[in-house]
C-alpha positions in Angstrom: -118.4 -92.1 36.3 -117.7 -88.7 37.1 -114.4 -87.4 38.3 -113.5 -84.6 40.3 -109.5 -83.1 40.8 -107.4 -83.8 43.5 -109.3 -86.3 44.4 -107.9 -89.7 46.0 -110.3 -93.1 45.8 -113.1 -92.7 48.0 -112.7 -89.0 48.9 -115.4 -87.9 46.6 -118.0 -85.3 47.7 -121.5 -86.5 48.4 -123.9 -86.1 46.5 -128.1 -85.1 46.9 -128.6 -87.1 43.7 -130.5 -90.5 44.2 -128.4 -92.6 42.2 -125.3 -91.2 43.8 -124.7 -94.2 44.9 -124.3 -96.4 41.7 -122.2 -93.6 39.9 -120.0 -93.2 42.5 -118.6 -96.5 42.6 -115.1 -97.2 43.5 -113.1 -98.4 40.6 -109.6 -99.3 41.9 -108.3 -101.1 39.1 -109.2 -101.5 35.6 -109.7 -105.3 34.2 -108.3 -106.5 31.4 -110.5 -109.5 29.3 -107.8 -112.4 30.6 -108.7 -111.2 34.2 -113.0 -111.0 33.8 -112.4 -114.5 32.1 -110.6 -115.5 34.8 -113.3 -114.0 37.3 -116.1 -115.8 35.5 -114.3 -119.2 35.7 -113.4 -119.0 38.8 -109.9 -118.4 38.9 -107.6 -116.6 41.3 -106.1 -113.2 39.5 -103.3 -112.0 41.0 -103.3 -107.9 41.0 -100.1 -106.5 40.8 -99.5 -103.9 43.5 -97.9 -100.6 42.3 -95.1 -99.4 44.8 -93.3 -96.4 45.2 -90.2 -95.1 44.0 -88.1 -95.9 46.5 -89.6 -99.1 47.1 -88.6 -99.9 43.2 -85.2 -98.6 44.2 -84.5 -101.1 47.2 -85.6 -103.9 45.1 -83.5 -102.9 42.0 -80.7 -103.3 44.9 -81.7 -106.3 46.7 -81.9 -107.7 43.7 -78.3 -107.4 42.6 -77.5 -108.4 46.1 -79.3 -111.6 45.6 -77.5 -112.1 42.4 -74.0 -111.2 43.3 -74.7 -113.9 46.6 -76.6 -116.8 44.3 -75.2 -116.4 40.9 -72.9 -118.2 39.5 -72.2 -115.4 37.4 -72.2 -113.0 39.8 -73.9 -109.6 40.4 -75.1 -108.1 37.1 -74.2 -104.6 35.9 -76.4 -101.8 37.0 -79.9 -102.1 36.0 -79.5 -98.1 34.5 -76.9 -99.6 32.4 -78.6 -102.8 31.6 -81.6 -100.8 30.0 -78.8 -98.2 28.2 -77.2 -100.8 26.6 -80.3 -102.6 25.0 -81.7 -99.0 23.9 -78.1 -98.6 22.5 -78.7 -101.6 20.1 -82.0 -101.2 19.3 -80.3 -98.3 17.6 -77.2 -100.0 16.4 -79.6 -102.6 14.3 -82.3 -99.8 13.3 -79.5 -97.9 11.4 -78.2 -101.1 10.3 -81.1 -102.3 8.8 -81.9 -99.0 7.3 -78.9 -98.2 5.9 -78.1 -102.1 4.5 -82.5 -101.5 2.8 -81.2 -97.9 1.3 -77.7 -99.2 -0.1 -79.7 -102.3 -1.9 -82.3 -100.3 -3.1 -80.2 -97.6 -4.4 -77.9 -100.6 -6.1 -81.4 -101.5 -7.9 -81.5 -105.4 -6.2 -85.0 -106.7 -6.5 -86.9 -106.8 -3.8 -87.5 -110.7 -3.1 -83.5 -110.7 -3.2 -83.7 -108.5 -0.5 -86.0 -110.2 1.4 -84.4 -113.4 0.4 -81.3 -112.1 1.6 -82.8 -111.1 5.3 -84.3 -114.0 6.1 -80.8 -115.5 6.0 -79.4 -113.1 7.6 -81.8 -113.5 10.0 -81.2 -117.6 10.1 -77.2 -117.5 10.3 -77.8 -115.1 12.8 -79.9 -117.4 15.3 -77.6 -119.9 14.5 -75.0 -118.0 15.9 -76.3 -116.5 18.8 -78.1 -119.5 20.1 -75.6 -120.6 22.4 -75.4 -116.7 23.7 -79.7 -116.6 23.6 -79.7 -119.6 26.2 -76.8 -118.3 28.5 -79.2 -115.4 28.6 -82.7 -117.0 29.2 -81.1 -118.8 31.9 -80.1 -115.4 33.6 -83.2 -113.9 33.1 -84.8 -116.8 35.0 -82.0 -116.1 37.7 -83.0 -112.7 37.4 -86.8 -113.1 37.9 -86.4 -115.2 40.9 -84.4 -113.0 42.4 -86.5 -109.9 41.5 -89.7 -111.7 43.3 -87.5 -113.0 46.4 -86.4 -109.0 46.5 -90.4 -107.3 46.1 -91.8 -110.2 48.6 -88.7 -109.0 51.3 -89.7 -104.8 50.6 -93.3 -105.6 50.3 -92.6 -107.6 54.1 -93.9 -111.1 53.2 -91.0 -112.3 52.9 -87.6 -112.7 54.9 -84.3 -114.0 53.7 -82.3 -115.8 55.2 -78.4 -115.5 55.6 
């Protein structure tokens, strides 16, 4: 399909070539394989609808609103935050992990003792941050429910009510 700049979806120029019309089909979004398998057997797919920026804005807000009013933890920290602090330890536990690999290598430990030694790591670990992994998977669901209450109110097919 040929593209032309600044153009929007269905502002392209005519053409005088006969099969104008089968290369200038519309394409408004691009299918994934899940989605054409769920096409061929007949099953609704849901398109996402992209939104603006200050539509993303005002549901980033209602969203805590909705929290702060149904939570019983109350309104969560900022979402800017939210996403600083995971970045910050993705970090923390790269640099950890690199520097615990370079200390045992330069020590000379064999590597299935390292490996050995990670997997429990990795096992005392879930076993202590279960009870924290749950607290938090039952705020996310809070936090999803309220994110589609807030885009059905913005989007306008929705209305809450106080």
């Amino acid at each position: 399909m040929a593209t032309y700049p600044n153009e929007s979806p269905g502002q392209r120029p005519a053409s005088n070539d006969p099969d104008a019309l089968s290369t200038a089909q519309l394409q408004e979004q691009q299918t994934s394989t899940l989605m054409e398998i769920k096409g061929a057997l007949g099953i609704p797919v849901d398109r996402a609808v992209p939104m603006n920026p200050a539509d993303i804005h005002r549901v980033d807000d209602l969203q805590d609103e909705l929290m702060a009013t149904g939570s019983p933890e109350g309104r969560p920290p900022s979402h800017a935050l939210r996403m600083a602090e995971w970045r910050w330890l993705a970090l923390g536990i790269a640099v950890l992990l690199a520097g615990g690999l370079v200390w045992a290598v330069t020590q000379g430990v064999d590597a299935w003792w390292i490996v050995l030694s990670g997997l429990l790591l990795i096992c005392l670990l879930g076993i202590g941050a279960a009870p924290v992994l749950y607290a938090g998977m039952l705020r996310g669901g809070e936090e999803r429910n309220a994110r589609k209450t807030a885009s059905a109110v913005v989007k306008g097919s929705a209305v809450i009510n106080r």
